[in-house]
N, CA, C and O atoms as a GROMACS GRO file, in nm:
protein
  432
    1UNK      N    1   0.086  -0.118   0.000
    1UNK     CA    2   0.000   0.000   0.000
    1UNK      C    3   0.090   0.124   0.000
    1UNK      O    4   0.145   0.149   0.107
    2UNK      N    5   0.114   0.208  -0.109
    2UNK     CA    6   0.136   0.326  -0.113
    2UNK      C    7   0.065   0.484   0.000
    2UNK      O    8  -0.040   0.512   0.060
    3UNK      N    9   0.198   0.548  -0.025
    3UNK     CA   10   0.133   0.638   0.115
    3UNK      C   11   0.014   0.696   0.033
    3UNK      O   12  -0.087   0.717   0.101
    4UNK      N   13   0.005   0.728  -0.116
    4UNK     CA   14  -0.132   0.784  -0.155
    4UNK      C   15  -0.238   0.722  -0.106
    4UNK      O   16  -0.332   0.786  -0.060
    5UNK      N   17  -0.234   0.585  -0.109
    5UNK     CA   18  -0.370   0.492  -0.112
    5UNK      C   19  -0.393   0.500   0.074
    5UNK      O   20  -0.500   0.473   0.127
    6UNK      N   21  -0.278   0.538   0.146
    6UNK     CA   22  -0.359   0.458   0.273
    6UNK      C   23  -0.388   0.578   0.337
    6UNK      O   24  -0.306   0.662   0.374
    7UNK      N   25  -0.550   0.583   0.353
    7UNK     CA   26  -0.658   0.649   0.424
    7UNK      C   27  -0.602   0.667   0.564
    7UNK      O   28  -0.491   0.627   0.598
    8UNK      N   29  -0.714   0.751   0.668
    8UNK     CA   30  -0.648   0.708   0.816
    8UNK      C   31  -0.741   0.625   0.796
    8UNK      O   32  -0.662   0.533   0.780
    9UNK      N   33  -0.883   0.554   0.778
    9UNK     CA   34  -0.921   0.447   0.782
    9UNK      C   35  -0.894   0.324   0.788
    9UNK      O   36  -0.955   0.254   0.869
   10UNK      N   37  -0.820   0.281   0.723
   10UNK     CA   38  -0.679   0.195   0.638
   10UNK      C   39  -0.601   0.157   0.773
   10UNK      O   40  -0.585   0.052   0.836
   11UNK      N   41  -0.554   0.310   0.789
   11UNK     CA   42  -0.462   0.297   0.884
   11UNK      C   43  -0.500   0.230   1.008
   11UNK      O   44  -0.455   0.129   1.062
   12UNK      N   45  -0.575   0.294   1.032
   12UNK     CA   46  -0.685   0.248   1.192
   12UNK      C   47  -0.717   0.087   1.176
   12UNK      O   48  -0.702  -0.006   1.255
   13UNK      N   49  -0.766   0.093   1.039
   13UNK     CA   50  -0.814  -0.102   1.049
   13UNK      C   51  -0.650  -0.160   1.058
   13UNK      O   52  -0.610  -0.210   1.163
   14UNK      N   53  -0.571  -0.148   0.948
   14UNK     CA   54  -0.451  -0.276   0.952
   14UNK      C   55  -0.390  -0.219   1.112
   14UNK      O   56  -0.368  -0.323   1.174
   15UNK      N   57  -0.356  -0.103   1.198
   15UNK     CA   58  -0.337  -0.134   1.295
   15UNK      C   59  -0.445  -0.183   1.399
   15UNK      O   60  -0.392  -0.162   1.508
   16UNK      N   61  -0.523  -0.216   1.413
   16UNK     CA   62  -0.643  -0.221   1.470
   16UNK      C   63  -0.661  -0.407   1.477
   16UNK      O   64  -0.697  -0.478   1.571
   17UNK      N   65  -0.627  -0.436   1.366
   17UNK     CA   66  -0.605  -0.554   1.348
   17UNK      C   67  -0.496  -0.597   1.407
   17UNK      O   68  -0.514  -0.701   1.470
   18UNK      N   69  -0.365  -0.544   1.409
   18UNK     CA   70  -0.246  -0.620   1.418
   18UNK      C   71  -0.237  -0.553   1.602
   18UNK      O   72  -0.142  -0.530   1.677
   19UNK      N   73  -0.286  -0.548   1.606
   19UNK     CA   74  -0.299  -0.479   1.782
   19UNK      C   75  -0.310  -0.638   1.874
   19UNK      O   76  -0.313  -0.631   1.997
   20UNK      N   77  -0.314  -0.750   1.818
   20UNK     CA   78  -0.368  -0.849   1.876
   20UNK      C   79  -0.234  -0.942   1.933
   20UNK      O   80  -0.140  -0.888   1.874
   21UNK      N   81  -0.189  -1.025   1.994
   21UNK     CA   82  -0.088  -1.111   2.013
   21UNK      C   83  -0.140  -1.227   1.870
   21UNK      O   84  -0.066  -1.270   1.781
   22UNK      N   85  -0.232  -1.246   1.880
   22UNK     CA   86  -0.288  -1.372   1.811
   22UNK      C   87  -0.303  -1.324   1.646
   22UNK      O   88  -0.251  -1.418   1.587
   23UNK      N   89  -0.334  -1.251   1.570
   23UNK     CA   90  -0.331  -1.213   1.488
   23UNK      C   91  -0.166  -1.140   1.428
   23UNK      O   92  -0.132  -1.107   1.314
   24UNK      N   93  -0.108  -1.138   1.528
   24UNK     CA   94   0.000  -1.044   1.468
   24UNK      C   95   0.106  -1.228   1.447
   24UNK      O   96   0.192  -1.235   1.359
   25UNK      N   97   0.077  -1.357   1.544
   25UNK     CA   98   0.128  -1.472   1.508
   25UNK      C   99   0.024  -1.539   1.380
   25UNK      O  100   0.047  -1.653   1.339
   26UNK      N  101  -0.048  -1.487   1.343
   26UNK     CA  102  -0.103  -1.603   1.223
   26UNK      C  103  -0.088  -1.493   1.113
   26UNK      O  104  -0.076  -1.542   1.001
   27UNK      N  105  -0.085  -1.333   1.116
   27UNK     CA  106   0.022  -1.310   1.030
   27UNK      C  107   0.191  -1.340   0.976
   27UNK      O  108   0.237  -1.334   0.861
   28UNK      N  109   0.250  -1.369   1.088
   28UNK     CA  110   0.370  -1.392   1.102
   28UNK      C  111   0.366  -1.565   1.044
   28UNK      O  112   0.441  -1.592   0.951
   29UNK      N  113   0.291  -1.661   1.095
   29UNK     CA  114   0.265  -1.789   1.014
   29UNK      C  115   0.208  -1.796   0.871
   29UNK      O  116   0.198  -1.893   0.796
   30UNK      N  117   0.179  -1.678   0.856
   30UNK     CA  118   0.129  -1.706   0.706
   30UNK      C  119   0.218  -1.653   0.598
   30UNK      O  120   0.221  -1.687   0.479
   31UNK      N  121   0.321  -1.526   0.685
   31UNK     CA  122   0.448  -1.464   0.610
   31UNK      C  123   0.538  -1.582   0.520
   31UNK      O  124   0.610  -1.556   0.423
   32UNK      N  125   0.503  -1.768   0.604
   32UNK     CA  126   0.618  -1.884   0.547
   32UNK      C  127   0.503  -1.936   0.451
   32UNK      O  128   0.515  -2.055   0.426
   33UNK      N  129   0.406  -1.881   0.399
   33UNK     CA  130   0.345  -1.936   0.332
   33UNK      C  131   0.178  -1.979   0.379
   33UNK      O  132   0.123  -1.980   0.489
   34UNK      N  133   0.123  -2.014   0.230
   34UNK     CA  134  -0.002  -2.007   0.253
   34UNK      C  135  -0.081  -2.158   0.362
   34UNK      O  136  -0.020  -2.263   0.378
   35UNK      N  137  -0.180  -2.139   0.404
   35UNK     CA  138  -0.239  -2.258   0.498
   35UNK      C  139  -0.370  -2.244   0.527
   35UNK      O  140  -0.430  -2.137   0.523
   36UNK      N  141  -0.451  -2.418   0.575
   36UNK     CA  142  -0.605  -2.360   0.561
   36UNK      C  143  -0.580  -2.355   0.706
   36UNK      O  144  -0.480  -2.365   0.776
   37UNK      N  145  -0.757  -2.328   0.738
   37UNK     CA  146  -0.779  -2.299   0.914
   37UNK      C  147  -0.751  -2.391   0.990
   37UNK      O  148  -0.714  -2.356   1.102
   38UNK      N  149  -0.757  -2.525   0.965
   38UNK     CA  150  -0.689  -2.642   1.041
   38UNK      C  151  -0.516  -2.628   1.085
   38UNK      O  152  -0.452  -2.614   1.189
   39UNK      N  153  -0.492  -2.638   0.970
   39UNK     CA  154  -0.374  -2.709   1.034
   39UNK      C  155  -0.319  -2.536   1.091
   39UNK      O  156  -0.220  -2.530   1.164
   40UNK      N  157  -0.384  -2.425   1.055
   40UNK     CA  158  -0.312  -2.279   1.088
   40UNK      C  159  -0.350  -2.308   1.259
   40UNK      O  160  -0.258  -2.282   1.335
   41UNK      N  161  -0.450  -2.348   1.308
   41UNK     CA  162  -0.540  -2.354   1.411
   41UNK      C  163  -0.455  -2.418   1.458
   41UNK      O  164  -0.374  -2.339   1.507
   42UNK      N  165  -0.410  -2.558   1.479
   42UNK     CA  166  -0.335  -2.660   1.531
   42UNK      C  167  -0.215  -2.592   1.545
   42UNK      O  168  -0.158  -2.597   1.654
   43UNK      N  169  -0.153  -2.512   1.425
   43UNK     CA  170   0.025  -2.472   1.444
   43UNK      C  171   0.007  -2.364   1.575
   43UNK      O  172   0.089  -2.348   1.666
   44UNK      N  173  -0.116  -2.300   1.560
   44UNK     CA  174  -0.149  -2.157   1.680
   44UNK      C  175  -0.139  -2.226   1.791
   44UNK      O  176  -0.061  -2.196   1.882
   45UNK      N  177  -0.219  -2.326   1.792
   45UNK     CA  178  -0.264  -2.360   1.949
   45UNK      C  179  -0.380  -2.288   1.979
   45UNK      O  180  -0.414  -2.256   2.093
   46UNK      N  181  -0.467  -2.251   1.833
   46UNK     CA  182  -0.588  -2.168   1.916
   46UNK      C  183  -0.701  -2.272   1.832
   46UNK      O  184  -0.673  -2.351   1.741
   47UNK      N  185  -0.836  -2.245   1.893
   47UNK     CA  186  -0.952  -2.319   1.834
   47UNK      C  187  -0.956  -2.227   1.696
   47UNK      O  188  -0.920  -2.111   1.679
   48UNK      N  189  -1.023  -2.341   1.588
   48UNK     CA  190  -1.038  -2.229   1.476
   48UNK      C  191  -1.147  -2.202   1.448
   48UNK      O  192  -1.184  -2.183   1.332
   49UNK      N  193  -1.278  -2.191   1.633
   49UNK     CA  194  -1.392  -2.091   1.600
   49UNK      C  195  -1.285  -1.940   1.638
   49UNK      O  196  -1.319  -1.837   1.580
   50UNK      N  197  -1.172  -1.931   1.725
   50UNK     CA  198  -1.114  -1.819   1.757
   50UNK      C  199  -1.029  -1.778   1.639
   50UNK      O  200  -1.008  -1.661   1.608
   51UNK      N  201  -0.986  -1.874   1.580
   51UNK     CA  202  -0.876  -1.841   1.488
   51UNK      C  203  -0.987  -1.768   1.328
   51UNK      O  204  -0.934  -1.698   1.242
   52UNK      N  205  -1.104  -1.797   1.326
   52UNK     CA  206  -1.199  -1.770   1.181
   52UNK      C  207  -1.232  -1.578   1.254
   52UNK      O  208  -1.250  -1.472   1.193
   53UNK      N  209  -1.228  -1.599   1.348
   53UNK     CA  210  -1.279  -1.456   1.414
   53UNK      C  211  -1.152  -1.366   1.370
   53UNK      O  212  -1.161  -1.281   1.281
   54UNK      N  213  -1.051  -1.390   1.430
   54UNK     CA  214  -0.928  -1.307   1.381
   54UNK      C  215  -0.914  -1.303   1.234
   54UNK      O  216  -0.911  -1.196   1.173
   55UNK      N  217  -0.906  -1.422   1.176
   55UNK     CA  218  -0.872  -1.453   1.020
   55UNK      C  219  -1.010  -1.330   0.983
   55UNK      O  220  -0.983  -1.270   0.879
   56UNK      N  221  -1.095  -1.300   1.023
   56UNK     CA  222  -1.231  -1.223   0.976
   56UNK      C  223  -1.158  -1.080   0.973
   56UNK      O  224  -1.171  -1.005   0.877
   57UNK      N  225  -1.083  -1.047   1.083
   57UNK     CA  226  -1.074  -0.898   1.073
   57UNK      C  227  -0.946  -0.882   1.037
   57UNK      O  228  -0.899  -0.768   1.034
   58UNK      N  229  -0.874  -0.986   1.006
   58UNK     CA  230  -0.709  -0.926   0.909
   58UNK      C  231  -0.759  -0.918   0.804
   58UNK      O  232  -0.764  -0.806   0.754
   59UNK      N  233  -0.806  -1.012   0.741
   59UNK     CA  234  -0.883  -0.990   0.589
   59UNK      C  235  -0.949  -0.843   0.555
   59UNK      O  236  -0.913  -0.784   0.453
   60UNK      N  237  -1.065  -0.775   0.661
   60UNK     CA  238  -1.122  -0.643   0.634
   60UNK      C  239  -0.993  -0.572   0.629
   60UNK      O  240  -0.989  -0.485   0.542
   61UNK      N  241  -0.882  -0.587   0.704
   61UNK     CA  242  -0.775  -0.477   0.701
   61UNK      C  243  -0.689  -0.505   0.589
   61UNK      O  244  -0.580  -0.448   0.581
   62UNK      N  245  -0.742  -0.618   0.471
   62UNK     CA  246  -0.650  -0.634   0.345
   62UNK      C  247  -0.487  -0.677   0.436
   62UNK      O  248  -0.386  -0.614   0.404
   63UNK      N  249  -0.482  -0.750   0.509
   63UNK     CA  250  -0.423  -0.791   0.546
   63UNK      C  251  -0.417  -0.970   0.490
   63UNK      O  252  -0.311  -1.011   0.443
   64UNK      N  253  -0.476  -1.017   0.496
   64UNK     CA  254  -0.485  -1.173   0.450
   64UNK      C  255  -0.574  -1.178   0.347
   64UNK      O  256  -0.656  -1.087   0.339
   65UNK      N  257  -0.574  -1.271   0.263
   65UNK     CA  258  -0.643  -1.325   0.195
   65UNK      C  259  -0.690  -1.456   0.153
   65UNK      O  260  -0.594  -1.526   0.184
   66UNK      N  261  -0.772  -1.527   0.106
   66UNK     CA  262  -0.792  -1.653   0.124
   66UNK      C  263  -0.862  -1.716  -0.013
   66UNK      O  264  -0.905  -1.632  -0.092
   67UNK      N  265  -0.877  -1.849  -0.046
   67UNK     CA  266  -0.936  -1.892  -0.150
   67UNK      C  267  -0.959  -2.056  -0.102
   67UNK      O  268  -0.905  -2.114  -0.008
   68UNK      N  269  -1.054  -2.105  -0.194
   68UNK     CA  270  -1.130  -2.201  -0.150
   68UNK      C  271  -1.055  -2.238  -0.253
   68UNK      O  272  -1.010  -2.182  -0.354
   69UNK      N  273  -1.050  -2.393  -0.184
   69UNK     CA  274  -0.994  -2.502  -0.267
   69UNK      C  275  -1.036  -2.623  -0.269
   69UNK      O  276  -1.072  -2.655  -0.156
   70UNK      N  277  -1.052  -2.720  -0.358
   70UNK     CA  278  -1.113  -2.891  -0.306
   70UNK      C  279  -1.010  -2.972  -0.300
   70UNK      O  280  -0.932  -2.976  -0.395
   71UNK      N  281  -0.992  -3.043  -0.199
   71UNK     CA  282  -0.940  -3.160  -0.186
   71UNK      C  283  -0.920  -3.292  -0.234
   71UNK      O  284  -1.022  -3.355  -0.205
   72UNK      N  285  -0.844  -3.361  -0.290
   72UNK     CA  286  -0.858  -3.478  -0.345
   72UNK      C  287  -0.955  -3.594  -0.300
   72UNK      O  288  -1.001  -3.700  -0.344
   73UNK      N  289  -0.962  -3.514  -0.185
   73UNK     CA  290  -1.149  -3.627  -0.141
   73UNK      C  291  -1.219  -3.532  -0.142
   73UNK      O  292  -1.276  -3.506  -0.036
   74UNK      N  293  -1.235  -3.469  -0.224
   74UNK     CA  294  -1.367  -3.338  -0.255
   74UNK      C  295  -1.419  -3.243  -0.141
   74UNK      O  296  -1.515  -3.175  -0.178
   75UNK      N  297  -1.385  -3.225  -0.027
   75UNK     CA  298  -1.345  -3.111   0.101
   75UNK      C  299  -1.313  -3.020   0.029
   75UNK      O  300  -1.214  -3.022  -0.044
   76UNK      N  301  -1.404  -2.914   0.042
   76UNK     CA  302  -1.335  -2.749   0.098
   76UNK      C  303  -1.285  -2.714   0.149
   76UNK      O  304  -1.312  -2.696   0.268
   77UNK      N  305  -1.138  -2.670   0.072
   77UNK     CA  306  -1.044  -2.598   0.244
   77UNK      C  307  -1.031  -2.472   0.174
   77UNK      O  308  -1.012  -2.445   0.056
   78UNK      N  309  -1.048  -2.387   0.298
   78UNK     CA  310  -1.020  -2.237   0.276
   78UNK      C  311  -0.843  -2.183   0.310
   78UNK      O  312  -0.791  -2.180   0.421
   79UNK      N  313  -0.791  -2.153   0.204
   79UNK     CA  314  -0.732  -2.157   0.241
   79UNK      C  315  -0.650  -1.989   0.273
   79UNK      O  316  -0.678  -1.893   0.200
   80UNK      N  317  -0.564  -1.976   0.374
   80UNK     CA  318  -0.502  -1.803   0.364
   80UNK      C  319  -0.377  -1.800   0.342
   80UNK      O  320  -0.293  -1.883   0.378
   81UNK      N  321  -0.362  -1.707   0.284
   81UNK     CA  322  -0.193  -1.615   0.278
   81UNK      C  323  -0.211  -1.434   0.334
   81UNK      O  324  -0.292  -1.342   0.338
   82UNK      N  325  -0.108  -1.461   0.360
   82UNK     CA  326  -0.062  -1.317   0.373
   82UNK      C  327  -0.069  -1.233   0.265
   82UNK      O  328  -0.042  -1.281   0.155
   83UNK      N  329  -0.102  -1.100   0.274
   83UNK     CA  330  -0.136  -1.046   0.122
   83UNK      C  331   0.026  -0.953   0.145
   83UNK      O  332   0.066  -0.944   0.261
   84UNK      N  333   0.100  -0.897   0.047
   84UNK     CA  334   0.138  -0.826   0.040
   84UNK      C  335   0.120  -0.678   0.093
   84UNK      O  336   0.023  -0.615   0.051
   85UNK      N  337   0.182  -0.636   0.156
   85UNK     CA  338   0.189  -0.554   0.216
   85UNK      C  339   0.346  -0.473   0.297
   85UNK      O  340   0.442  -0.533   0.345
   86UNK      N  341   0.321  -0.316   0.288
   86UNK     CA  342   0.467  -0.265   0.338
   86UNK      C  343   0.384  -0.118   0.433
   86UNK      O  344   0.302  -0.051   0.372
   87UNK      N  345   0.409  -0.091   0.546
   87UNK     CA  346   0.355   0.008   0.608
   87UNK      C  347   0.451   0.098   0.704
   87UNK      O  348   0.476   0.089   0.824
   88UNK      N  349   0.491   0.181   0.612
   88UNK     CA  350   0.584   0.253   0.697
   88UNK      C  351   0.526   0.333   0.778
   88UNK      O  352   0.408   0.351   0.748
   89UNK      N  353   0.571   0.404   0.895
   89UNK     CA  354   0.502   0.505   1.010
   89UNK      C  355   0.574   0.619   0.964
   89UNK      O  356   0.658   0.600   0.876
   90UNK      N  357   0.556   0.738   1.007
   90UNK     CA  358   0.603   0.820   1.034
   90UNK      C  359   0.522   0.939   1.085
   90UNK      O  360   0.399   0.927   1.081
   91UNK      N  361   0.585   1.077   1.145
   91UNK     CA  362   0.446   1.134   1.155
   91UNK      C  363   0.433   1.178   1.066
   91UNK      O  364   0.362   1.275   1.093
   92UNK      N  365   0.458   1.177   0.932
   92UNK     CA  366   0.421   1.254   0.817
   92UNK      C  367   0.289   1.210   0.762
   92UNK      O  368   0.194   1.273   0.715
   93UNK      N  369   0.321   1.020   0.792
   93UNK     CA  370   0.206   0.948   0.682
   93UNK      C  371   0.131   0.954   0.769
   93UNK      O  372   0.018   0.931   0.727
   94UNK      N  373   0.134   0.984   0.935
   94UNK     CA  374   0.004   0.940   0.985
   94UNK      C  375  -0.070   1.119   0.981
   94UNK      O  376  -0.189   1.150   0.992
   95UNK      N  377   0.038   1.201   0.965
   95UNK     CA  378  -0.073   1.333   0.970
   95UNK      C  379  -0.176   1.375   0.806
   95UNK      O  380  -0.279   1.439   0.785
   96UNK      N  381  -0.083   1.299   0.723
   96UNK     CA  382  -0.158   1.286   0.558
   96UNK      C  383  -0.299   1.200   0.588
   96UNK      O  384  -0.409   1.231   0.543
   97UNK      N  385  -0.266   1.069   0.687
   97UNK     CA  386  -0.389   1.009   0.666
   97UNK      C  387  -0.518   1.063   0.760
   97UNK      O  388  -0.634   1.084   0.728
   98UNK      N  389  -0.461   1.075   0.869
   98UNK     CA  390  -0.584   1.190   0.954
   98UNK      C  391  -0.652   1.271   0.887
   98UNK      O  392  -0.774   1.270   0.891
   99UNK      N  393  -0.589   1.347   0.819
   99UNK     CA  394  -0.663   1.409   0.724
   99UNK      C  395  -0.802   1.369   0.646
   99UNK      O  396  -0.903   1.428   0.608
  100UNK      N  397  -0.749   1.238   0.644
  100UNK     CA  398  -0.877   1.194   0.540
  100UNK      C  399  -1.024   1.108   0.645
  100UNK      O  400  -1.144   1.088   0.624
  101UNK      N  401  -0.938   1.083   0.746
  101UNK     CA  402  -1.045   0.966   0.868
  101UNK      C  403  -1.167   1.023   0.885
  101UNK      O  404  -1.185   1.137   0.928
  102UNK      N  405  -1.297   0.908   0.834
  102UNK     CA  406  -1.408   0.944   0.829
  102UNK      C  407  -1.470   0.904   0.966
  102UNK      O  408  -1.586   0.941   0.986
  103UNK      N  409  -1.405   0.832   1.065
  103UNK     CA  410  -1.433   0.803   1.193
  103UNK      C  411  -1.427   0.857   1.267
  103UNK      O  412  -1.321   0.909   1.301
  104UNK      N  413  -1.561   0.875   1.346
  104UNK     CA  414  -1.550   1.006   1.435
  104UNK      C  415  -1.521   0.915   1.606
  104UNK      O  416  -1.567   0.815   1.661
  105UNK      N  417  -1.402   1.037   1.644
  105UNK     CA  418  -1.336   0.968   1.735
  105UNK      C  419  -1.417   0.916   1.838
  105UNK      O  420  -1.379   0.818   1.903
  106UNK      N  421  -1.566   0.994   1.868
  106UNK     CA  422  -1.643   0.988   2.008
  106UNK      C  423  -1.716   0.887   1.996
  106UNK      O  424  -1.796   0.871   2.089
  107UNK      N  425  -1.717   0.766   1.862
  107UNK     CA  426  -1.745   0.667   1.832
  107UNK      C  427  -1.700   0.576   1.875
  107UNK      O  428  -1.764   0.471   1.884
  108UNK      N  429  -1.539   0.589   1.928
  108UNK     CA  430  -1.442   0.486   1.948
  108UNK      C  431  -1.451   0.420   2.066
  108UNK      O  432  -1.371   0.330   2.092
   0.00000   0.00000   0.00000
């Protein structure tokens, strides 16, 4: 994501997302490559009704992505990767993106 493209919206979700212990490790597991919710669930050590909840809100932050696949015994596995991504800080990019944040703070 280029500093044009990222909103403070943007900003707020991919950190908002990565604010988590648990999400910032099944990003970091998915950095070695792609995996479905099983065996990602099993490598976590978390259930994957907890692990589909997180996997739910890295995805809104364009953080992960996923695709369905069939199995040689005809199973659906969903599977995720890490999407590409580079997010530098500074206060420059975060005072460009404030600028644009449609979220009103007394919401928060």
């Amino acid at each position: 994501m280029s500093k044009q493209e990222l909103t403070g919206d943007a900003l707020l979700g991919m950190l908002g997302a990565l604010a988590n212990p648990h999400r910032l490790r099944v990003v970091a597991a998915l950095a070695g490559g792609r995996a479905y919710v099983s065996q990602l669930a099993r490598d976590l050590g978390i259930s994957r009704a907890l692990l589909q909840v997180h996997l739910k809100k890295l995805e809104r932050a364009g953080l992960v992505t996923a695709d369905l696949e069939l199995s040689p015994d005809g199973k659906a596995l969903k599977f995720y990767r890490a999407a590409p991504f580079s997010l530098l800080l500074t206060p420059e990019v975060i005072a460009a993106a404030a600028t644009t944040l449609t979220t009103d703070p007394k919401e928060q």
